[in-house]
Every structure is written in structure tokens, then in C-alpha cells.
C-alpha positions in Angstrom: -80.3 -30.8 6.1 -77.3 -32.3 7.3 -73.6 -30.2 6.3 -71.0 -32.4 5.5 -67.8 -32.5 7.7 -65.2 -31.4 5.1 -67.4 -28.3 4.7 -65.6 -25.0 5.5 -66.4 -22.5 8.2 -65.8 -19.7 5.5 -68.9 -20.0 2.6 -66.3 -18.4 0.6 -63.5 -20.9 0.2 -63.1 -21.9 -3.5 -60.7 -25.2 -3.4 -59.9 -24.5 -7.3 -59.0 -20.4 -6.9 -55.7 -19.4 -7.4 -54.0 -19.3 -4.2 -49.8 -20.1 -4.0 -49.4 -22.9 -2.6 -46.7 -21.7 -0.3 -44.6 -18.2 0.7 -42.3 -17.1 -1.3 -38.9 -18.4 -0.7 -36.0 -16.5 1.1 -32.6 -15.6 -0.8 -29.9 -16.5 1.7 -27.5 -15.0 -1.3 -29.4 -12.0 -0.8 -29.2 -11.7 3.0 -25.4 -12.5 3.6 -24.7 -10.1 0.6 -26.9 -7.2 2.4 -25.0 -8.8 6.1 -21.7 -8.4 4.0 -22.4 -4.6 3.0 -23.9 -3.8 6.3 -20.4 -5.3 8.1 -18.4 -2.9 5.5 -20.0 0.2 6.3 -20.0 -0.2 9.9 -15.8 -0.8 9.3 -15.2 1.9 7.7 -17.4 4.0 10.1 -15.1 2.6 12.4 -12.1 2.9 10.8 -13.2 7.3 9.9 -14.0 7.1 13.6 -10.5 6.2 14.6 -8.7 8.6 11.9 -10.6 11.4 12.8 -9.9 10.8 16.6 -6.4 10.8 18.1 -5.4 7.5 16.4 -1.6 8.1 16.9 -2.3 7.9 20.8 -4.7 4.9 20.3 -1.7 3.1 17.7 1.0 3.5 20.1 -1.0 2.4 22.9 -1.2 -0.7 21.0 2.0 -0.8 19.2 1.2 -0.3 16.1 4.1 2.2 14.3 2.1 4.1 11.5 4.7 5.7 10.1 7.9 4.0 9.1 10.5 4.1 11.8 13.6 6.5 10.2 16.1 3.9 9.1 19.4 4.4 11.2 21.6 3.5 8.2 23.8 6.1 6.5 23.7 7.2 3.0 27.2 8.5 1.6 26.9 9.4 -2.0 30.0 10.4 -4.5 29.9 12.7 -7.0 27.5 12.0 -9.9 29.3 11.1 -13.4 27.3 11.6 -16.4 29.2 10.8 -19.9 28.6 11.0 -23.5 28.9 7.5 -25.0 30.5 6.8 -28.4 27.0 5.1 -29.3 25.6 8.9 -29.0 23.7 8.0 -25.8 24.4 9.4 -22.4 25.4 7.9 -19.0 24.7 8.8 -15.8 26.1 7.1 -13.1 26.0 7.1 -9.4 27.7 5.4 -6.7 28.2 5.4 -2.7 27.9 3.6 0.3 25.3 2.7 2.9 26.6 2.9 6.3 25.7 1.3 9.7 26.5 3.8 12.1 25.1 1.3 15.4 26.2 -1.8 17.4 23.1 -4.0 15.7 22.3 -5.6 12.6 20.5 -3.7 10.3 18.4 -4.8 7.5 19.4 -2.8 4.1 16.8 -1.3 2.5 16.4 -0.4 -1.7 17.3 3.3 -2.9 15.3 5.4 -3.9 17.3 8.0 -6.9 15.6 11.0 -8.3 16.9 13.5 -10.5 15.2 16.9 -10.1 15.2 19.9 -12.5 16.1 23.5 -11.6 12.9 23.7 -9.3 12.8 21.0 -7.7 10.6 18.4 -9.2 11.4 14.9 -10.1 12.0 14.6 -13.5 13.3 11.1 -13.3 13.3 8.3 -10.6 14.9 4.7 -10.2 15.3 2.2 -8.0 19.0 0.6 -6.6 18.8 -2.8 -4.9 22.0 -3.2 -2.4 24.1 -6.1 -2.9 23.5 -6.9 0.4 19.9 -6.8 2.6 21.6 -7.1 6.0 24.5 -5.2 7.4 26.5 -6.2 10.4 27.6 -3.5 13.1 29.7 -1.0 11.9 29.7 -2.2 8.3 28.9 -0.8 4.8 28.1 -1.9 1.6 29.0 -0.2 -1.6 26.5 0.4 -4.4 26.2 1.8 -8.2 23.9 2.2 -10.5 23.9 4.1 -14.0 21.0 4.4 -16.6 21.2 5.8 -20.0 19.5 8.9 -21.8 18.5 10.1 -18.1 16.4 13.7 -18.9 18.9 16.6 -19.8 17.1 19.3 -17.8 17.8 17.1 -14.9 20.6 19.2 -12.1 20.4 17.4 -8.6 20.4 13.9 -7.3 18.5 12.7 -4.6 18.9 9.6 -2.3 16.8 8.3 0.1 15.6 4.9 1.1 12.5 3.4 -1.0 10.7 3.8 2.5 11.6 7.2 3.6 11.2 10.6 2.2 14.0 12.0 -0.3 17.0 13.8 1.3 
């Protein structure tokens, strides 16, 4: 007996079993997002690495300040006046200067005010944008700002710029 040529090699072959007809498919969606995590662990690895190493050394090497450079500009405050309105409301009110004690232009920063109670902690902060962001050599600008029904318990001022640590 003579086999046909299409015939298999394996007896077993069924042409009509269920086979798929091809692999299953990849997810590129999937694969970029796992490439994607992957990439953000191994930054933040990195990142731990450099924090937990002598990063300081490593940022000035580079030039990279990471904290903010103490401004050079002078704050000169005047007395604090706070005053009972006719409305039944209080005022408090607070004025000065900001000073440029060097022979360069200096960009102004915002100011930071916080009233503090007996012990210390801030009971009431604010925000005071100069008239001015950029002072010439040697110059000032003035500023003031009051706000109404400011806490009573509050009993020292503080000044700082918004950058810098309170006074």
C-alpha cells in the first residue's frame, strides 16, 4: 500500500483538534508600563543612594545650592500697631523697610509675618508682597501690611523672607 504524500510523520495529528492557531499576542502597554515602574524604582534607589551618601559634597561639586542661599537684604521693622476699630473689629498693622546693604542689585523677595503666642508657636501667618521685586545698591523699599481680627493671644511678630526661616 502506497501512503499518500500529505500524510504526517506523527499517526497522531488530528487536522480538526483544537489547536490555537497562533501564540498569544504580546502587550506592548504592558511591557513599557512594567519598563516605566522598573525605571522609577531604580530612580529613587538612586536618588536614597545619593541622600544617604554625602550629597552636599556631591551638590556643590556640581553646583547645585540645596539650600537657599541667605538673602543679603535687610529687614527693619517698626513697631507693631494694633487698634480697635469703630466697626468693633481689630487692626493690626505692621510696617518697615527692606534694605540693601551691598554694591549689587538684589532681587526682593515676599515676607513672610507670623504672630506667635506666649510660647512661641505661630498662631497666625501672612504673606507681604514688596512694592518693588528688584532693589538697586544701597536702596530700600518701604512696606505695610495690616489684617483685621488677627488672634488676641497673639504677643510677637516675626519677619522673615518667604524663603528663609523666621527671625
Amino acid at each position: 500500500m502506497v501512503e499518500p504524500a500529505y500524510a504526517s510523520e506523527d499517526d497522531d495529528y488530528d487536522a480538526f483538534a483544537h489547536r490555537a492557531p497562533f501564540r498569544p499576542r504580546r502587550n506592548p502597554a504592558r511591557q513599557w508600563t512594567m519598563i516605566a515602574i522598573a525605571a522609577g524604582v531604580a530612580m529613587l534607589i538612586g536618588v536614597g543612594a545619593l541622600f544617604y551618601s554625602d550629597v552636599s559634597g556631591i551638590a556643590s561639586w556640581l553646583g547645585i545650592p540645596l539650600t537657599p542661599a541667605e538673602s543679603p537684604l535687610k529687614l527693619v521693622a517698626n513697631k507693631p500697631d494694633r487698634r480697635d476699630l469703630v466697626s468693633g473689629s481689630q487692626l493690626f498693622a505692621v510696617s518697615g523697610k527692606v534694605v540693601n546693604p551691598t554694591d549689587q542689585r538684589q532681587s526682593v523677595p515676599d515676607i513672610r509675618a507670623e504672630l506667635r503666642d506666649a510660647q512661641e508657636r505661630v498662631v497666625y501667618g501672612w504673606t507681604i508682597r514688596p512694592e518693588v521685586t528688584v532693589l538697586p545698591p544701597r536702596g530700600s523699599v518701604e512696606f505695610n501690611s495690616a489684617k483685621l481680627d488677627v488672634p488676641v493671644n497673639s504677643k510677637n511678630l516675626a519677619l522673615s523672607f518667604a524663603d528663609e526661616a523666621p527671625r
